[in-house]
C-alpha positions as semicolon CSV with decimal commas, in nm:
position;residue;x (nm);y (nm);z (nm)
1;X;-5,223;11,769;4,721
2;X;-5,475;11,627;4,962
3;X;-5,826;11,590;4,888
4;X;-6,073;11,453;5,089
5;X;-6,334;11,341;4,855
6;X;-6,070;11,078;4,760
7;X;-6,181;10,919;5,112
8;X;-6,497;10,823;4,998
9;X;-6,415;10,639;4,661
10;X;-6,294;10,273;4,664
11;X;-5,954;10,166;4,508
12;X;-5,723;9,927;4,401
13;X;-5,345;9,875;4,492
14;X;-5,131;9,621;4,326
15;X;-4,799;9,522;4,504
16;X;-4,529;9,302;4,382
17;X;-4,443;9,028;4,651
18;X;-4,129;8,961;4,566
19;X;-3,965;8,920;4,886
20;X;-3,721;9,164;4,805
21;X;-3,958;9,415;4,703
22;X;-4,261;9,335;4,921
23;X;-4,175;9,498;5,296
24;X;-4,071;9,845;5,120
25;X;-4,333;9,863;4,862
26;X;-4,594;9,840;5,152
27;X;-4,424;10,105;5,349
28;X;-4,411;10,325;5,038
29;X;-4,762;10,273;4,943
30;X;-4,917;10,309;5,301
31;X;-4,731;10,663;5,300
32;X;-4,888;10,770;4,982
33;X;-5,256;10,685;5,105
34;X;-5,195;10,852;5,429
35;X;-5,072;11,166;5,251
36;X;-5,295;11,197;4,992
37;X;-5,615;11,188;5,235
38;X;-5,699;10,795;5,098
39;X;-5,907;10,556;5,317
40;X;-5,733;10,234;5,386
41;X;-6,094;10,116;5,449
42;X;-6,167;10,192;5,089
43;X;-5,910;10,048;4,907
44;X;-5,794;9,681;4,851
45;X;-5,437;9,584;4,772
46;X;-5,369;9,266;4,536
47;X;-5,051;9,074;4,571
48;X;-4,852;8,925;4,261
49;X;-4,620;8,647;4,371
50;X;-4,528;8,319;4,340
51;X;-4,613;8,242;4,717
52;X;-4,767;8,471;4,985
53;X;-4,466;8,646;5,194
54;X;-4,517;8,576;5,560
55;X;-4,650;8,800;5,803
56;X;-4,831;8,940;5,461
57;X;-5,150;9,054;5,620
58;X;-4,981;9,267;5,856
59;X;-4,792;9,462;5,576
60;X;-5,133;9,524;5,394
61;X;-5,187;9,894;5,340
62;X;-5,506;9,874;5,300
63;X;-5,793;9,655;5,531
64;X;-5,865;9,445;5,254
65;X;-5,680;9,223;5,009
66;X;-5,592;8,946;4,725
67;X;-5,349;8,756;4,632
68;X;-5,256;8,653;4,288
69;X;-5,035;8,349;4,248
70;X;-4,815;8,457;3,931
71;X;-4,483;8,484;3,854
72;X;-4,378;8,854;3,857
73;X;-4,102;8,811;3,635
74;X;-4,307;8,934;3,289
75;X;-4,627;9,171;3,290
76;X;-4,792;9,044;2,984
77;X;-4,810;8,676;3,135
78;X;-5,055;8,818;3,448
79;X;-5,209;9,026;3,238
80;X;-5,580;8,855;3,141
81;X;-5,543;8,728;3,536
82;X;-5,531;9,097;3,677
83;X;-5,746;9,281;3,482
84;X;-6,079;9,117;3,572
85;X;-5,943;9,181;3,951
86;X;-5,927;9,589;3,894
87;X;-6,284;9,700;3,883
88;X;-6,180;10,067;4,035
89;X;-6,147;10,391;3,859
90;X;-5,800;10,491;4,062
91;X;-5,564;10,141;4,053
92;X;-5,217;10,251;4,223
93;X;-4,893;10,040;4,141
94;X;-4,603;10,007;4,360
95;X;-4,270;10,135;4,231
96;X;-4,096;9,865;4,045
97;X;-4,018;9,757;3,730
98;X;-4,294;9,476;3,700
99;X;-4,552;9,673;3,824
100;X;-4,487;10,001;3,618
101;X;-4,490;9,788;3,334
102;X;-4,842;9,633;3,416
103;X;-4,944;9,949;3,481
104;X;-4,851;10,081;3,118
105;X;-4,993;9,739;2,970
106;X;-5,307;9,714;3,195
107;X;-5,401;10,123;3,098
108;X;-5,416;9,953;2,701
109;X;-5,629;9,671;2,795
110;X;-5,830;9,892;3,037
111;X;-5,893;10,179;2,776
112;X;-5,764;10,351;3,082
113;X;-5,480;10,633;3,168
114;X;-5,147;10,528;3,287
115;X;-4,859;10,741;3,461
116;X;-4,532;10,669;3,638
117;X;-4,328;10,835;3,876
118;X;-4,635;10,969;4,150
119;X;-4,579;11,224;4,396
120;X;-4,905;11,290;4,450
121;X;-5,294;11,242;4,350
122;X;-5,587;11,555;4,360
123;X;-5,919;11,394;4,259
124;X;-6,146;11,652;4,056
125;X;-6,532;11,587;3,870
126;X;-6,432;11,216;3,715
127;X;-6,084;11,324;3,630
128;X;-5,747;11,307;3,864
129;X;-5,428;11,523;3,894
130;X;-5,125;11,379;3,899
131;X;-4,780;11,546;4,042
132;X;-4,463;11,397;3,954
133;X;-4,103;11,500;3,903
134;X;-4,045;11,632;3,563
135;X;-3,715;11,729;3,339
136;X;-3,475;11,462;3,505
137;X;-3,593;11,553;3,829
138;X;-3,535;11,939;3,917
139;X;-3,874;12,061;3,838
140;X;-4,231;11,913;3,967
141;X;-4,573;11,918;3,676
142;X;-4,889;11,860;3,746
143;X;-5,076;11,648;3,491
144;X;-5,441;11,632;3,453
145;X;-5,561;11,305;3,350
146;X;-5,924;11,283;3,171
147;X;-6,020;10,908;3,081
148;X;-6,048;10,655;3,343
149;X;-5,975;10,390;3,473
150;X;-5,628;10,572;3,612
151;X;-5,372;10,327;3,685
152;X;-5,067;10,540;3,870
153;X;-4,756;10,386;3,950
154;X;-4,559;10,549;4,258
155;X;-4,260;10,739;4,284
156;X;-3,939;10,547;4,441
157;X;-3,829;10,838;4,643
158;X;-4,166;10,881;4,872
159;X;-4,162;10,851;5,209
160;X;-4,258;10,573;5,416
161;X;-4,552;10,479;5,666
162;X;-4,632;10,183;5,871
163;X;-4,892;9,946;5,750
164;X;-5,289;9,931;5,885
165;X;-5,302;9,577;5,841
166;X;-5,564;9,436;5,677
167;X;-5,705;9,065;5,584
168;X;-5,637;8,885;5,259
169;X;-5,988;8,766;5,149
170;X;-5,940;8,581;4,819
171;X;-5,659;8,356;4,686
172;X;-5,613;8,329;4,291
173;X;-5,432;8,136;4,041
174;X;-5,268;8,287;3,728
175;X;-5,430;8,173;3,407
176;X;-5,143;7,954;3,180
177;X;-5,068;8,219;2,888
178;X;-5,096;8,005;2,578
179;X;-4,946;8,057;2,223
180;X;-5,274;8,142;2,091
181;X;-5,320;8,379;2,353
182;X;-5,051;8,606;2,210
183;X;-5,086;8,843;1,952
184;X;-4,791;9,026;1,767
185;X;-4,905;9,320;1,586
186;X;-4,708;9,391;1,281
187;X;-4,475;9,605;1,179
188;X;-4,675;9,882;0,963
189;X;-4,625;9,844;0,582
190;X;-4,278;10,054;0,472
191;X;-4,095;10,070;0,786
192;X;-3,778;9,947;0,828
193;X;-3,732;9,870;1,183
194;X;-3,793;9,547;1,207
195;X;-3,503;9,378;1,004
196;X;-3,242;9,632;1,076
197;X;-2,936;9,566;1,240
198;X;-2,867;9,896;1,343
199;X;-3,150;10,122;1,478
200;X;-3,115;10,439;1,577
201;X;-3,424;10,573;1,836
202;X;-3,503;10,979;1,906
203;X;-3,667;11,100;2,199
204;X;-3,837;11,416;2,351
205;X;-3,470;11,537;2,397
206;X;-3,477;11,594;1,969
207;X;-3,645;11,883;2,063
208;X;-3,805;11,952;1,751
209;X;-3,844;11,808;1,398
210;X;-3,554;11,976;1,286
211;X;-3,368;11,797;1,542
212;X;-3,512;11,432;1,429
213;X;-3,459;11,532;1,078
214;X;-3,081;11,557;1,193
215;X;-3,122;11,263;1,356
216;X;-3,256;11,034;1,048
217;X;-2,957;11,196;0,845
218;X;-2,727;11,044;1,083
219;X;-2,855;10,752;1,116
220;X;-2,871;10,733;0,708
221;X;-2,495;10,795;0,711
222;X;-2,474;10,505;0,968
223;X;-2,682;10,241;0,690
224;X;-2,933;10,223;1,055
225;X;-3,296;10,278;1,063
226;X;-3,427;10,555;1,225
227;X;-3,717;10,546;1,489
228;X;-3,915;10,770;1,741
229;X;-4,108;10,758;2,133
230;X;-4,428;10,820;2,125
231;X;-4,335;11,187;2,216
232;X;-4,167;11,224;1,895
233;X;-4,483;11,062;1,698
234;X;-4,749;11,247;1,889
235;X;-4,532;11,600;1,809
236;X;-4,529;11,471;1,404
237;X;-4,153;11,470;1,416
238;X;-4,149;11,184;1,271
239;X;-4,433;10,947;1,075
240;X;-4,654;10,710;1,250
241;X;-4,459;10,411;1,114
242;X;-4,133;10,538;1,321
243;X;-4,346;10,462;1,658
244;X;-4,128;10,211;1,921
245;X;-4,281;10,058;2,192
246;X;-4,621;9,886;2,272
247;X;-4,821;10,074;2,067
248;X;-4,562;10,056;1,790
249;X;-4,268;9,829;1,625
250;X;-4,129;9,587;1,923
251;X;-3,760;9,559;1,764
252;X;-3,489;9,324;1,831
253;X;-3,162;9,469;1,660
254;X;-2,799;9,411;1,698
255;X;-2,733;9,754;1,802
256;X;-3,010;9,993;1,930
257;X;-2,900;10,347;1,990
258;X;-3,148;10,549;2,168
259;X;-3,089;10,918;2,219
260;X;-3,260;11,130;2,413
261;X;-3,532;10,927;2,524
262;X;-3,596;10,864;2,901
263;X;-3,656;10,483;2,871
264;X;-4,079;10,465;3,007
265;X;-4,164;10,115;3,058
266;X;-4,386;10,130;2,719
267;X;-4,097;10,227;2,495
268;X;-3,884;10,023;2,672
269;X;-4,059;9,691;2,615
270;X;-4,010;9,796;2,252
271;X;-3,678;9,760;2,238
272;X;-3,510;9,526;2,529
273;X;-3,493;9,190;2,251
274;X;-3,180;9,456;2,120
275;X;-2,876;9,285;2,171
276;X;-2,687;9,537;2,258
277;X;-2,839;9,904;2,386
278;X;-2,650;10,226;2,394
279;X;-2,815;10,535;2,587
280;X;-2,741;10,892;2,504
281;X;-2,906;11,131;2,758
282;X;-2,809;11,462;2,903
283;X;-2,972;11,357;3,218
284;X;-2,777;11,057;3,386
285;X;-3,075;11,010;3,570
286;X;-3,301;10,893;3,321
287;X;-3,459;10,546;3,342
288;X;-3,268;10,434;3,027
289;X;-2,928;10,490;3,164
290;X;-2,996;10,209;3,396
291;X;-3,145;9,954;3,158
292;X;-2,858;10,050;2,884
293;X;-2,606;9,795;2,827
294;X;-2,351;10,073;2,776
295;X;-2,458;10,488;2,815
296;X;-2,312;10,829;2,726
297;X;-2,420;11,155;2,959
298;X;-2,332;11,420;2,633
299;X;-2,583;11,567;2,422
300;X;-2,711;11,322;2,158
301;X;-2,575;11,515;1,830
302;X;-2,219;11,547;1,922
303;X;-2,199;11,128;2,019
304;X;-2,373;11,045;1,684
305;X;-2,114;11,273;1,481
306;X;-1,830;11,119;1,685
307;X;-1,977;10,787;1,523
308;X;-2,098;10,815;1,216
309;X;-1,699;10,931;1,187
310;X;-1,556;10,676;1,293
311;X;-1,771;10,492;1,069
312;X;-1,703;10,663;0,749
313;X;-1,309;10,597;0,865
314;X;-1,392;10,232;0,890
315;X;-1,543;10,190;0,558
């Protein structure tokens, strides 16, 4: 998916420098610019960390670079620092947790177009084509993305490259986030997510509104609220109200059970307050079966009939 008008338009790369991240992160990222036709002479790389790694010009992949002195440990607190540092239309994130996150919340503050999980990049008229590994990894999509800026985070499993080396030309501090500076957005009138103890979460694997219709009935039967992805909102499976994530209710339940969602970054930020999180995915190698305190590979109706039965026993 090379295309060589991508040579001639500047970028940004952001990098985690984490020192157990950093090394890798720079070999992944110089591999995708080589294969995907990029200029490391166009591009600059910006490094989030609480101190500059060593030997951190060398690593650059790109001949120019930054270097933000934050604390990687939460996205929203670099947030107002970063964003007046990404002036591109094409802002690539390295694959991590912290920067696939920003990447998600930057996109929002951008008015931009986010997307994880980057094979590969096909610039085309003001828009850009994304590849990426699609249903849990056994097929590959190509996505077209309209609205700009385009903030892509990587894939973990590309392949490496060495480094060009480049020079780090300005040195920034992270502004303090203050209380004032945050703003919670409410929980939309009528829904019930946000002082439920039990809440029960569909994803894309509902498959249809029948299947989150099933779902709510379940989750009735449990006394749990019932919520939606943004996949299930967008498809009008369920109401707008039902959104978790970002853009939606940001929960903090005793139990969370989330079937059939993948786990993105977004919806994820949505729900990680949860005490305790239970995954139920088909594919055991969905994001969410890693950030789950406990997880079930089974399809998601016959785990919630196994317990709304052994709930109806208990009571």
């Amino acid at each position: 998916m090379t295309d060589h008008r991508t040579e001639k338009s500047a970028y940004h790369v952001v990098i985690c420098a984490a020192p157990t991240l950093f090394r890798r992160s720079c070999r992944i990222m110089a591999g995708f610019i080589k294969e995907n036709g990029l200029d490391p002479a166009k591009g600059t790389t910006l490094l989030i960390g609480k101190e500059l790694p060593e030997n951190a010009e060398e690593l650059l992949p790109t001949k120019s670079g930054a270097f933000l002195k934050a604390d990687c440990g939460r996205a929203e607190e670099v947030l107002k620092s970063v964003a007046p540092l990404c002036r591109e239309q094409l802002i690539l994130f390295a694959p991590d947790s912290f920067c696939e996150e920003l990447a998600v919340r930057l996109s929002v503050r951008l008015g931009g177009t986010s997307m994880t999980d980057a094979l590969g990049i096909f610039a085309e008229d003001g828009a850009v084509r994304i590849e990426r590994r699609i249903y849990g990894g056994h097929l590959t999509g190509t996505f077209l993305l309209k609205k700009g800026p385009f903030l892509i985070s990587l894939s973990r499993s590309l392949d490496e490259a060495d480094p060009v080396s480049g020079e780090i030309e300005e040195t920034v501090t992270a502004e303090q986030v203050k209380e004032s500076d945050r703003k919670i957005t409410p929980v939309p009138a009528g829904s019930d997510l946000e002082e439920a103890k039990t809440v029960v979460i569909g994803g894309r694997g509902l498959r249809s509104r029948d299947g989150a219709e099933r779902l709510a009935e379940m989750a009735s039967k449990m006394g749990a609220a019932v919520g939606g992805s943004r996949p299930v909102i967008m498809n009008a499976w369920m109401k707008r109200e039902k959104l978790v994530g970002v853009s939606g209710a940001m929960i903090h339940p005793e139990l969370c059970i989330v079937c059939g969602a993948s786990g993105s970054p977004a919806f994820y930020e949505g729900i990680r307050r949860s005490k305790t999180i239970l995954a139920v995915n088909t594919d055991e190698r969905a994001p969410i079966m890693k950030k789950a305190d406990a997880c079930v590979c089974a399809d998601w109706q016959e785990v919630m009939k196994a317990l709304t039965g052994l709930i109806a026993k208990e009571r």
